[in-house]
BAFI-3210 file (N, C-alpha, C; in Angstrom, 3 decimals, decimal comma, padded with zeros to 6 digits):
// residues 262
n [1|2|3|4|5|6|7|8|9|10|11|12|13|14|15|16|17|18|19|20|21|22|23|24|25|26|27|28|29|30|31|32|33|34|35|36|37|38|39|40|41|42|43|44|45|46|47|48|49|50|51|52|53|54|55|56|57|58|59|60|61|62|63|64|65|66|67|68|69|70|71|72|73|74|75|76|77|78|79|80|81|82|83|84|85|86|87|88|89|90|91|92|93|94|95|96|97|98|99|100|101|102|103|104|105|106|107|108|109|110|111|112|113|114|115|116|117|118|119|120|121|122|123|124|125|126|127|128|129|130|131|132|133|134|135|136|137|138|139|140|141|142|143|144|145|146|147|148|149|150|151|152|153|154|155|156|157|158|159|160|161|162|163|164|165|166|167|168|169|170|171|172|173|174|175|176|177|178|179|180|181|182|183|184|185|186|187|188|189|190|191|192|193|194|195|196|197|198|199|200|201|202|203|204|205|206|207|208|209|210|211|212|213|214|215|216|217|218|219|220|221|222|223|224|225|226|227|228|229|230|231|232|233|234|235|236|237|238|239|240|241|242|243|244|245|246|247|248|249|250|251|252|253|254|255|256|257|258|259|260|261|262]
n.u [020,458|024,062|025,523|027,866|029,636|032,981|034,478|035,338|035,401|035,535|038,043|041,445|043,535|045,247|044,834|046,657|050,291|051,245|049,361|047,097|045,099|043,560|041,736|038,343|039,084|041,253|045,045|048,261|050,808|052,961|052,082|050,709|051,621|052,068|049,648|048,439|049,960|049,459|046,854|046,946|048,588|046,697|044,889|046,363|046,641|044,157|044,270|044,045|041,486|039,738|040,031|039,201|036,706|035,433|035,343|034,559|036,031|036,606|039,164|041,274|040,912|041,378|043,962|045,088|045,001|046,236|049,005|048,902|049,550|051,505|054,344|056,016|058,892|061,048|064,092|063,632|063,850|062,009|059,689|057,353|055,978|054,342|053,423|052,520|050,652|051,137|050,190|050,752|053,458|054,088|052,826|054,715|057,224|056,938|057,264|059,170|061,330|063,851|066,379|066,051|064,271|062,369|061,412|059,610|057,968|057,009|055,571|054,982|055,277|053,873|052,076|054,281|055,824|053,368|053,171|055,853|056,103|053,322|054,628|056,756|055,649|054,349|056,509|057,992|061,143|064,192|064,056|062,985|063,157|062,522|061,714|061,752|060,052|059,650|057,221|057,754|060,478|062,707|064,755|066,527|068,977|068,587|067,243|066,698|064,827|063,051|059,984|057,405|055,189|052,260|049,898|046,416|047,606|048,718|046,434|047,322|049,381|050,990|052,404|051,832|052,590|055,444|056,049|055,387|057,405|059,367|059,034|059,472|061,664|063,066|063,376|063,747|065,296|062,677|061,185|058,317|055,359|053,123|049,526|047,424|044,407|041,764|038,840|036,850|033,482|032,000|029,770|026,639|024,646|025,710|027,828|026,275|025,139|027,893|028,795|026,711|027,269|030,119|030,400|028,526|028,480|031,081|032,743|031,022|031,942|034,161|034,277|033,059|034,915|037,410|037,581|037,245|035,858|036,903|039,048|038,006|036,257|037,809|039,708|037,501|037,158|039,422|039,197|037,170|038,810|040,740|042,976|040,789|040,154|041,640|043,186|045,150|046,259|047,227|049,092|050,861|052,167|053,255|055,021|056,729|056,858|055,651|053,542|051,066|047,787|045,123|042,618|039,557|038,147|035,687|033,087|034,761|035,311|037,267|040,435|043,489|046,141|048,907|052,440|055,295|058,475|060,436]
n.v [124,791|125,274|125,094|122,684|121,952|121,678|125,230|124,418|121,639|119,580|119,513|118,900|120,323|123,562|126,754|128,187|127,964|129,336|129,551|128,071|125,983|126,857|125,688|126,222|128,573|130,642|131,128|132,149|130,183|130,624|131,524|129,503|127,644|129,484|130,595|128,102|127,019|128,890|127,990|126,025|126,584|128,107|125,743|124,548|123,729|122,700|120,748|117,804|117,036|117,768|116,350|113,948|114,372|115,204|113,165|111,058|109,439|107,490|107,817|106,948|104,019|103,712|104,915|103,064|100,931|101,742|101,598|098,685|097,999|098,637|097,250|097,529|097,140|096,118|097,655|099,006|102,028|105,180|107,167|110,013|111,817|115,598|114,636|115,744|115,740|112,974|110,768|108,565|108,217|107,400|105,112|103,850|104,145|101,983|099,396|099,761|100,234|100,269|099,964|101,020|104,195|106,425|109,644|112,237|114,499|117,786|120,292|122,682|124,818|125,257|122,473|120,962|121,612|120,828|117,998|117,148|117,400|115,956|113,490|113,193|113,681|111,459|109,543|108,955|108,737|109,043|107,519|108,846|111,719|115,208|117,328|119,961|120,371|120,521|118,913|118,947|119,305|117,496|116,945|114,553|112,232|110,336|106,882|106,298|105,625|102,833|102,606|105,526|107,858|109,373|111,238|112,798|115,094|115,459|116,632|118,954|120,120|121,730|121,260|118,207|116,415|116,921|116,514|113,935|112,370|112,963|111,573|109,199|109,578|109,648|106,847|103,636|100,954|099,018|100,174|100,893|103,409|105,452|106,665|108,469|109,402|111,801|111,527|110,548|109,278|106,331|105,502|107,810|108,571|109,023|110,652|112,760|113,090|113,580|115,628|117,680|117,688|117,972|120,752|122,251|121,642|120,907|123,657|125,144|122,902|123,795|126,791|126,240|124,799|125,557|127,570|128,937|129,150|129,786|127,884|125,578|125,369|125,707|123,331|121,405|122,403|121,847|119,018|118,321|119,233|117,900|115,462|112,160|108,974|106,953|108,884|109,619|107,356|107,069|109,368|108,252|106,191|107,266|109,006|106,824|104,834|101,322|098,490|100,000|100,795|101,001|101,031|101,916|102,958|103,175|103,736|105,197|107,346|108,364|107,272|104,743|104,770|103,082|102,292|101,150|101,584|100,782]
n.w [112,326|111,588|108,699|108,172|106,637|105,165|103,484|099,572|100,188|098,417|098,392|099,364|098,992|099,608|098,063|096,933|097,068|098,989|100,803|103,130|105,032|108,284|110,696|109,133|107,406|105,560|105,534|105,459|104,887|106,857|108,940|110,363|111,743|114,254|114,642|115,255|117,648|119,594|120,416|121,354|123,814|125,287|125,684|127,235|130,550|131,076|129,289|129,414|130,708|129,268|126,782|128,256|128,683|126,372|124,522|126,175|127,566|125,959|124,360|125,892|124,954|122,257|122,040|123,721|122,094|119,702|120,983|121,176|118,941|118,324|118,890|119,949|121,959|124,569|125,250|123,036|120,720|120,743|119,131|120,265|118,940|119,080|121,360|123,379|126,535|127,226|127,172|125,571|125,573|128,484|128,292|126,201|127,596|129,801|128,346|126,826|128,680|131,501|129,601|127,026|125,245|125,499|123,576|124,068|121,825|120,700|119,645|120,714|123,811|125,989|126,167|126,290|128,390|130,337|130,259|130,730|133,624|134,562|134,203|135,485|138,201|138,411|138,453|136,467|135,233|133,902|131,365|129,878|127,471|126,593|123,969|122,253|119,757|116,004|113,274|110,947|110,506|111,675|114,768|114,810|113,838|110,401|110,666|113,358|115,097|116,510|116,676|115,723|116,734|116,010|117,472|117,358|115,939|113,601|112,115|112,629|111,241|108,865|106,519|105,955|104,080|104,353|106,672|107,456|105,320|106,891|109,500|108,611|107,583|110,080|111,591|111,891|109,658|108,719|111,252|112,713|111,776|113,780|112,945|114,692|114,333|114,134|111,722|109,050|109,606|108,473|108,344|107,352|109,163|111,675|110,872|111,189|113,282|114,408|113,837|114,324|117,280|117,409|116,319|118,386|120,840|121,823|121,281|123,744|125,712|125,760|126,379|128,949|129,983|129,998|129,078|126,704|123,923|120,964|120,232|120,602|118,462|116,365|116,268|116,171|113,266|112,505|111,879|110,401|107,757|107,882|105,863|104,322|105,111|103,212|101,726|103,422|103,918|101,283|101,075|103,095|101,666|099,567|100,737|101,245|103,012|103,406|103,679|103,962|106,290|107,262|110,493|111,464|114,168|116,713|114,481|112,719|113,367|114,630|113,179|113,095|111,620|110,059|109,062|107,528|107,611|105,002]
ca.u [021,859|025,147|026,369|029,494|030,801|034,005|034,270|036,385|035,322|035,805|039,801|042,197|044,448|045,032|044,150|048,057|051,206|052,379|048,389|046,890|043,806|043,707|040,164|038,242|040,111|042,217|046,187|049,315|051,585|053,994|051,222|049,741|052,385|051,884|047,993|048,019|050,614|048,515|045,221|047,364|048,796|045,403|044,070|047,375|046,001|042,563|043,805|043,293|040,038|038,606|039,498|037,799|034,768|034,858|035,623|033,690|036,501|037,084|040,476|042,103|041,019|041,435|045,518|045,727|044,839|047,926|050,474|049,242|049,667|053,200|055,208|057,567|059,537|062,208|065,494|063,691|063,681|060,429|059,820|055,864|055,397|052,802|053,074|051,371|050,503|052,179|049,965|051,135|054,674|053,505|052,816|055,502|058,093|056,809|057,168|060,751|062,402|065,682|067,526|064,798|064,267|061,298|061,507|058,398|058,225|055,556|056,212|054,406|056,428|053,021|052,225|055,838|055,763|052,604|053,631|057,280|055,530|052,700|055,052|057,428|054,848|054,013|057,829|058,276|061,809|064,911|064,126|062,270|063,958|061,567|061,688|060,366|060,303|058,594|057,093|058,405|061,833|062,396|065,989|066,898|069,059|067,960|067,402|066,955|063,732|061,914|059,001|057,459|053,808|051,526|048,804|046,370|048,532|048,830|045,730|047,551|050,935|050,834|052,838|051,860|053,262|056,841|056,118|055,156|058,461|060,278|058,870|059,823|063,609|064,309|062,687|064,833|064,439|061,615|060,374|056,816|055,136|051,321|049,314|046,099|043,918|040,309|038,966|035,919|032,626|031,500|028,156|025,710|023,627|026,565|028,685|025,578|025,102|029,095|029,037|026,483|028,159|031,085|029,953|027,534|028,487|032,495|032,916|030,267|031,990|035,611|033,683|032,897|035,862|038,858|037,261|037,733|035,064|037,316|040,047|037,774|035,682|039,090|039,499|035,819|037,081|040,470|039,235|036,854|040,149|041,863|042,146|039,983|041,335|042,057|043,914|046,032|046,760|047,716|050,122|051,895|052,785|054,028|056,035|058,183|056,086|054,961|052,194|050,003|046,545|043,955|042,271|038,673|037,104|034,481|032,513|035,700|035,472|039,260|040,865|044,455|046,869|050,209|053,249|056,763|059,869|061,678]
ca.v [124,360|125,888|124,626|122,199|121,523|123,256|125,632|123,490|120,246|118,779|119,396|118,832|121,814|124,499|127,441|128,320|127,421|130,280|129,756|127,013|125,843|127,321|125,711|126,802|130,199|130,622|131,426|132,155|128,813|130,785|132,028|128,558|127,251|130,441|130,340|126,548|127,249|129,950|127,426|124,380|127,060|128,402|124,740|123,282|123,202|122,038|119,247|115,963|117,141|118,234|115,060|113,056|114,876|115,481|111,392|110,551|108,640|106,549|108,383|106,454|102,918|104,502|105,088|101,369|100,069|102,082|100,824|097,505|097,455|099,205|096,271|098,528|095,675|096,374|098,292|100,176|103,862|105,363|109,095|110,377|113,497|115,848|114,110|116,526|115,553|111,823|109,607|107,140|108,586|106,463|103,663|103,541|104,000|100,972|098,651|100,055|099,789|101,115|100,058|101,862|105,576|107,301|111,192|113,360|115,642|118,695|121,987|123,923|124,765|124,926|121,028|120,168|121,731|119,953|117,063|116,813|117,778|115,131|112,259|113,550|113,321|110,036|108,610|108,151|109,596|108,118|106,760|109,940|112,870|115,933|117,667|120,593|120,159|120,981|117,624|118,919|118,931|116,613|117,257|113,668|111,556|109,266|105,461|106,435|104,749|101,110|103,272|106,824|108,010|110,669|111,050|114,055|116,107|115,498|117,590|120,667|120,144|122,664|120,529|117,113|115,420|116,998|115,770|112,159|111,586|113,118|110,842|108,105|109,648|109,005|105,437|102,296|100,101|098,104|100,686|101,597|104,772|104,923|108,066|108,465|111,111|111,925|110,587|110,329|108,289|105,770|105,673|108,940|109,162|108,800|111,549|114,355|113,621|113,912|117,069|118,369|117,613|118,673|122,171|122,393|120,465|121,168|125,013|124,815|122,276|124,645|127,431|126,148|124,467|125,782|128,779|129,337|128,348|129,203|126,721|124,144|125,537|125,555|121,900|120,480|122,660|120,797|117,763|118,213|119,625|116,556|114,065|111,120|107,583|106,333|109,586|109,644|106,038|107,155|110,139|107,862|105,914|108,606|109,565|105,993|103,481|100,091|098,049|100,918|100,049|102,140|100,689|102,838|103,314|104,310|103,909|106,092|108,816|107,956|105,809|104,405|104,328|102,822|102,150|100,129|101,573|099,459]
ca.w [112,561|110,865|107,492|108,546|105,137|104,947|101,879|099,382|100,945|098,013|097,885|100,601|099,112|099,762|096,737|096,253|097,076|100,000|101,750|103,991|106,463|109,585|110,168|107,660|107,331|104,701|106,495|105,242|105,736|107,694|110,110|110,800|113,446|115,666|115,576|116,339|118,945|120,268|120,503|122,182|124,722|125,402|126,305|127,891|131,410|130,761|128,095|129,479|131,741|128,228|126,194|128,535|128,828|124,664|124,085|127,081|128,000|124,893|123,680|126,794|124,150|121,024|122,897|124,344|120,766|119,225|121,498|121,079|117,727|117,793|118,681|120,518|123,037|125,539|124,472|121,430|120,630|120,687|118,974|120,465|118,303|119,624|122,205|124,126|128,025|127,756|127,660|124,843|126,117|129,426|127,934|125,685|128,884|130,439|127,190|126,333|129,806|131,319|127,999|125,887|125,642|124,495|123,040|123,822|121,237|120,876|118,777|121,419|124,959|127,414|125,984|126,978|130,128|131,160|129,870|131,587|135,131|134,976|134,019|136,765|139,251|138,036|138,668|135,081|134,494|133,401|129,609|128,816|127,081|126,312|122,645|121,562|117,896|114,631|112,966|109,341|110,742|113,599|114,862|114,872|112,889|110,114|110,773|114,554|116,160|115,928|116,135|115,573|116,917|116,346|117,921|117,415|115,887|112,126|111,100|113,267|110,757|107,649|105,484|106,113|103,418|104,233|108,053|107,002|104,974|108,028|110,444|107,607|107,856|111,224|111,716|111,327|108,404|109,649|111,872|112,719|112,008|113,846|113,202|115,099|114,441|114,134|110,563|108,484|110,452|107,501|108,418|107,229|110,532|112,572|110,454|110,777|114,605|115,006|113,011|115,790|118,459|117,700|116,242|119,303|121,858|121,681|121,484|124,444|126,371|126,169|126,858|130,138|131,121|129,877|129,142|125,466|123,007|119,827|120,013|120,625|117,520|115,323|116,097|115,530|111,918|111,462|111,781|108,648|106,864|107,736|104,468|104,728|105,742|101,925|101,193|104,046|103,410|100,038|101,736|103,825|100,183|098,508|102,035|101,256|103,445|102,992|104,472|104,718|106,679|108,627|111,307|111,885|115,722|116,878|113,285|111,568|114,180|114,816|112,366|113,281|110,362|110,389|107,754|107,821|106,771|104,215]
c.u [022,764|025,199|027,623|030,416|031,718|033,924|035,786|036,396|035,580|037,320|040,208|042,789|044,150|044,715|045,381|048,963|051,582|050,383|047,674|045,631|044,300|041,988|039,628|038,370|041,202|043,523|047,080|050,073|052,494|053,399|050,574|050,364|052,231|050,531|047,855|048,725|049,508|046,762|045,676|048,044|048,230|044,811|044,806|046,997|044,991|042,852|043,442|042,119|039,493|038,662|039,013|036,779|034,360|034,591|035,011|034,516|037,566|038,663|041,344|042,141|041,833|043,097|046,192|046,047|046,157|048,753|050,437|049,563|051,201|054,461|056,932|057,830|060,670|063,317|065,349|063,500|062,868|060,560|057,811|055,884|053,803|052,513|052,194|051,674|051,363|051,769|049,878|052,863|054,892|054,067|054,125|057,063|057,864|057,032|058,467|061,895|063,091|065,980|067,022|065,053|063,050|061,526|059,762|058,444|057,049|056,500|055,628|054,873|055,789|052,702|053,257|055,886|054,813|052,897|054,808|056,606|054,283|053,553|055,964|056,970|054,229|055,052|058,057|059,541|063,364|065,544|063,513|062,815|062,413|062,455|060,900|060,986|059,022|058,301|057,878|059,698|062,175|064,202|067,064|067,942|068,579|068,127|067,603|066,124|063,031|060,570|058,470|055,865|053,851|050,300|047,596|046,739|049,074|048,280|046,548|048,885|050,764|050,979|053,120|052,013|055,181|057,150|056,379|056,234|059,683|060,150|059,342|061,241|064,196|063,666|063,179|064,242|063,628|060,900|058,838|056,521|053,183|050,729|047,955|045,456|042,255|040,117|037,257|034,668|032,411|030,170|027,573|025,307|025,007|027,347|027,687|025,764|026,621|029,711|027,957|026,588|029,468|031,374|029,447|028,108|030,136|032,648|032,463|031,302|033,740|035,254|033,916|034,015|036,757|038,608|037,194|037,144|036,325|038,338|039,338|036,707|036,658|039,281|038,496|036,549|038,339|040,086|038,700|037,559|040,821|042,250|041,335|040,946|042,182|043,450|045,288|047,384|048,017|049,385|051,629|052,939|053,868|055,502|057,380|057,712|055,585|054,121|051,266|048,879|046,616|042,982|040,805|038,363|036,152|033,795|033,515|035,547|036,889|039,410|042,551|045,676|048,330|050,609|054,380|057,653|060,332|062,903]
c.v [124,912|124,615|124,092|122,045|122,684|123,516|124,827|122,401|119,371|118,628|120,043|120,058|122,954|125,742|128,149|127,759|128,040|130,250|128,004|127,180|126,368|126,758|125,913|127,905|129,689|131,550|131,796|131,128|129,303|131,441|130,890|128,087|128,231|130,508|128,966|126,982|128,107|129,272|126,393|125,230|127,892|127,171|123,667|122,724|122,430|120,641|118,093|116,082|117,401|116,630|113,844|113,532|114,757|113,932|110,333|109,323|107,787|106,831|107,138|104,421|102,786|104,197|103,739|100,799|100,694|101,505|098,941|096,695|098,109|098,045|097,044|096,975|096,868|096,986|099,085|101,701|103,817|107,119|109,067|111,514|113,833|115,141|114,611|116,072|113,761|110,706|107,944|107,327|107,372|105,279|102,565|103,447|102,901|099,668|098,671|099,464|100,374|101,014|100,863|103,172|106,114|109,001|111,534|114,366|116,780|119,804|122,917|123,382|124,102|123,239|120,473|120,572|120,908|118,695|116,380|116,814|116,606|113,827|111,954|113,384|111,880|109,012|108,354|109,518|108,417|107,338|107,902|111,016|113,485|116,939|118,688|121,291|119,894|119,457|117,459|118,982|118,609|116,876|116,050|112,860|110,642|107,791|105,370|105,971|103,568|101,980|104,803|107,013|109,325|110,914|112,754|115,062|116,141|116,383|118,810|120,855|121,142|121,831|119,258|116,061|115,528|116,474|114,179|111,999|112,034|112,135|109,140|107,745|108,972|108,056|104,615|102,018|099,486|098,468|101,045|102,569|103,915|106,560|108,143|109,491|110,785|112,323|111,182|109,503|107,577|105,970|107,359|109,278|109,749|109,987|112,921|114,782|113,699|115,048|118,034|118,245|118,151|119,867|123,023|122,414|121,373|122,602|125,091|124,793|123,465|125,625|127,454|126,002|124,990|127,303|129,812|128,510|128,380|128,496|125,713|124,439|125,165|123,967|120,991|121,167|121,946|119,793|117,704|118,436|118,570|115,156|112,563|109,599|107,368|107,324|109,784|108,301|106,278|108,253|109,611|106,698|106,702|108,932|108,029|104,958|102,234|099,197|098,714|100,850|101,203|101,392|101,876|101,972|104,180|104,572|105,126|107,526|109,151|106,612|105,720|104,027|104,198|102,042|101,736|101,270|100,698|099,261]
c.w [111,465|110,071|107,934|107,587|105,399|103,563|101,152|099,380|100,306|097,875|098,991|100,042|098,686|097,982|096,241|097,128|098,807|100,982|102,345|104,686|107,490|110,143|109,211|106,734|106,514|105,426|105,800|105,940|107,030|108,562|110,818|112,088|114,640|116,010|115,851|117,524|119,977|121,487|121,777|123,671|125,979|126,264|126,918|129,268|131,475|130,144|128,025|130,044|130,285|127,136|126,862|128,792|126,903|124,084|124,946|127,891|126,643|123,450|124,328|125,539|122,992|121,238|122,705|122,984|120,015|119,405|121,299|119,601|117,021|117,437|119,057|121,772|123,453|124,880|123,328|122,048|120,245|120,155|119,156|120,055|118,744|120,855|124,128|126,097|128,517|127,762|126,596|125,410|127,533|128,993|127,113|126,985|129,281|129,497|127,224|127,480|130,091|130,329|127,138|126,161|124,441|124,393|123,007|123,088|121,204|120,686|119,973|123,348|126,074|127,375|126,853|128,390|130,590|131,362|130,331|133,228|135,280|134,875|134,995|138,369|139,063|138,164|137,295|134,806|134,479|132,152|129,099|128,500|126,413|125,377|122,473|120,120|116,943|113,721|111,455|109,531|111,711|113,747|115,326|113,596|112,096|110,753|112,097|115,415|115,482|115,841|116,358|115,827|116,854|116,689|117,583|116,878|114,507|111,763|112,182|112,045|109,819|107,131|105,859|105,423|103,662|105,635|107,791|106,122|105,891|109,034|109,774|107,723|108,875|111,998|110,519|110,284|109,270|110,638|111,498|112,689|112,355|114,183|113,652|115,264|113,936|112,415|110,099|108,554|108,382|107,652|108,177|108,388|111,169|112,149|110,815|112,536|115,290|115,060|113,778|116,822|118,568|117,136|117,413|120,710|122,332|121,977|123,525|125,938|126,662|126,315|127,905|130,738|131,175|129,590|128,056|124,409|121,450|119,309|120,018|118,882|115,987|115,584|115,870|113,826|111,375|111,281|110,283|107,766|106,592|106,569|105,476|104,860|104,442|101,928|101,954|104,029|102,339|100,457|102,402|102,981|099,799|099,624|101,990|101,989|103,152|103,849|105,181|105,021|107,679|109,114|111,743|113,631|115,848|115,503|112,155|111,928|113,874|113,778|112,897|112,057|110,577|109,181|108,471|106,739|105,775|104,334]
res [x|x|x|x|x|x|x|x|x|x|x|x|x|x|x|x|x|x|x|x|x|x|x|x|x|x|x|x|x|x|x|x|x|x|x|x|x|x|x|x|x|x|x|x|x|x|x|x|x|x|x|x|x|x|x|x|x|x|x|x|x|x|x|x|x|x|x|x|x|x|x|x|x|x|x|x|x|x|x|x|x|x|x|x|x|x|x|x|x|x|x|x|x|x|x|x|x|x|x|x|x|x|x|x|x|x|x|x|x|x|x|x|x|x|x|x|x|x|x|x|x|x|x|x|x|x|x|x|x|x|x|x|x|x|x|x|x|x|x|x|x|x|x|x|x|x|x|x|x|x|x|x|x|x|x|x|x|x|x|x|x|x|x|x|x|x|x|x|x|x|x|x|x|x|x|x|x|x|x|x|x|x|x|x|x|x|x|x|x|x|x|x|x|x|x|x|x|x|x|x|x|x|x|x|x|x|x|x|x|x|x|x|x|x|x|x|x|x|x|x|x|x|x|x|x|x|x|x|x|x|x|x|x|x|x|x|x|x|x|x|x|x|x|x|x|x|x|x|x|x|x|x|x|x|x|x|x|x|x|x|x|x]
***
C-alpha cells in the first residue's frame, strides 16, 4: 500500500509565502483556484451520485445535523458558500420562508449551474439568489446574514484564514458561522482503514463513475492537508469568533465546527 502521509504532515503551511497545497503538490497560490475549479468542473455532473456512493449515504446526516444546529428561523438571511448542488441550500429555503432569502454561493460556474437547475426542478425558487463568488472575498456587505455555511469547501480555499474572517465580515452580530468538512478520525484503526479507502477505494470509485480517477485522488489528498479539528477551532479564533466548538461524526471523519459573531 502507498505511503499516505502527506510530505510536511507535520505543518499545515505552506514552505513560502507566494506557494500553496494543491494536494500534496506544491502550487503557486495564484494557480490553486483554476486547478480546483478545473477538478469541481470535471465532477459537476456526477457530484451527488458520487457522494453518495463515497459516504454511503451518510453525508445526507452529517447535512441534517448542520442545519439543526444553525438555528436559522423564518425571515433570516442565509449565505451557503460552496454551496455546490444545494443541498443545505434546500434545507435552509424551507426554514427561512418567503420573508427569508438564502444566497447559494460557489466560486466555480458548472457547481452553480447544477445547482440552480436541480433546485429549479425541485420548485424551490423565490428566496434563492445564486452567487458565483470567491470565499476570500464574498461580494456582500458586512453585518449581512443570521447565518453563514460551508460545507465541503474550506479545505479547497487557498487562504483560509483570509476566508474565515470574511465569512465573519458579513454575518450579523450574533450570527452563525457552521463549517463542515472532512476532519481527522480519532481513533488509529479507524484513521489507517479510512486512509485505504480513500486512496483505494475513491480514485477507483471516480474512475468508474464520473470517469476521472484524479480529482477524486486530489481530494482523498486535501483532506489530509486540511488542519485538524483543534487547529481549525483555533483559526476560527483568530478570524474574530466566539463560542468556538467542533462537533466530530462518524469517529472525526467529518467534524462540524461552528462560531458566533460578537
Amino acid at each position: 500500500m502507498n505511503n499516505h502521509n502527506p510530505p510536511n504532515a507535520d505543518s499545515q503551511a505552506p514552505a513560502t509565502d507566494d506557494v500553496t497545497h494543491f494536494g500534496y503538490r506544491s502550487v503557486a497560490k495564484s494557480e490553486k483556484a483554476s486547478q480546483v475549479a478545473e477538478v469541481f468542473h470535471s465532477v459537476a455532473g456526477k457530484y451527488d451520485l458520487m457522494n453518495d456512493l463515497m459516504s454511503m449515504g451518510i453525508h445526507r446526516l452529517w447535512k441534517r445535523f448542520t442545519v439543526e444546529l444553525s438555528g436559522v428561523r423564518p425571515g433570516h438571511q442565509v449565505l451557503d458558500i460552496a454551496g455546490g448542488t444545494g443541498d443545505l441550500t434546500m434545507k435552509f429555503s424551507d426554514l427561512v420562508g418567503p420573508q427569508g432569502k438564502v444566497v447559494l454561493a460557489d466560486i466555480n460556474e458548472s457547481m452553480l449551474r447544477v445547482g440552480r437547475s436541480r433546485l429549479t426542478d425541485r420548485g424551490y425558487i423565490g428566496n434563492i439568489e445564486y452567487v458565483q463568488a470567491d470565499a476570500e472575498h464574498l461580494p456582500f456587505p458586512d453585518n449581512t446574514f443570521n447565518a453563514v455555511s460551508i460545507a465541503f469547501g474550506l479545505r479547497n480555499v487557498t487562504d483560509k484564514d483570509q476566508a474565515l474572517r470574511d465569512m465573519a465580515r458579513v454575518l450579523k452580530p450574533g450570527g452563525k458561522l457552521m463549517v463542515l468538512e472532512f476532519s481527522k478520525p480519532s481513533n488509529p484503526l479507524l484513521s489507517k482503514a479510512y486512509d485505504a479507502y480513500s486512496f483505494n477505494a475513491l480514485p477507483l470509485m471516480g474512475q468508474l463513475i464520473a470517469g476521472d480517477a484524479g480529482s477524486y485522488q486530489y481530494l482523498a489528498e486535501s483532506i489530509r492537508m486540511h488542519p485538524d479539528q483543534d487547529t481549525l477551532k483555533g483559526m476560527m479564533e483568530a478570524a474574530g469568533l466566539v463560542n468556538c466548538k467542533y462537533h466530530n461524526m462518524t469517529g472525526g471523519v467529518v467534524a462540524l465546527h461552528t462560531g458566533i459573531k460578537p
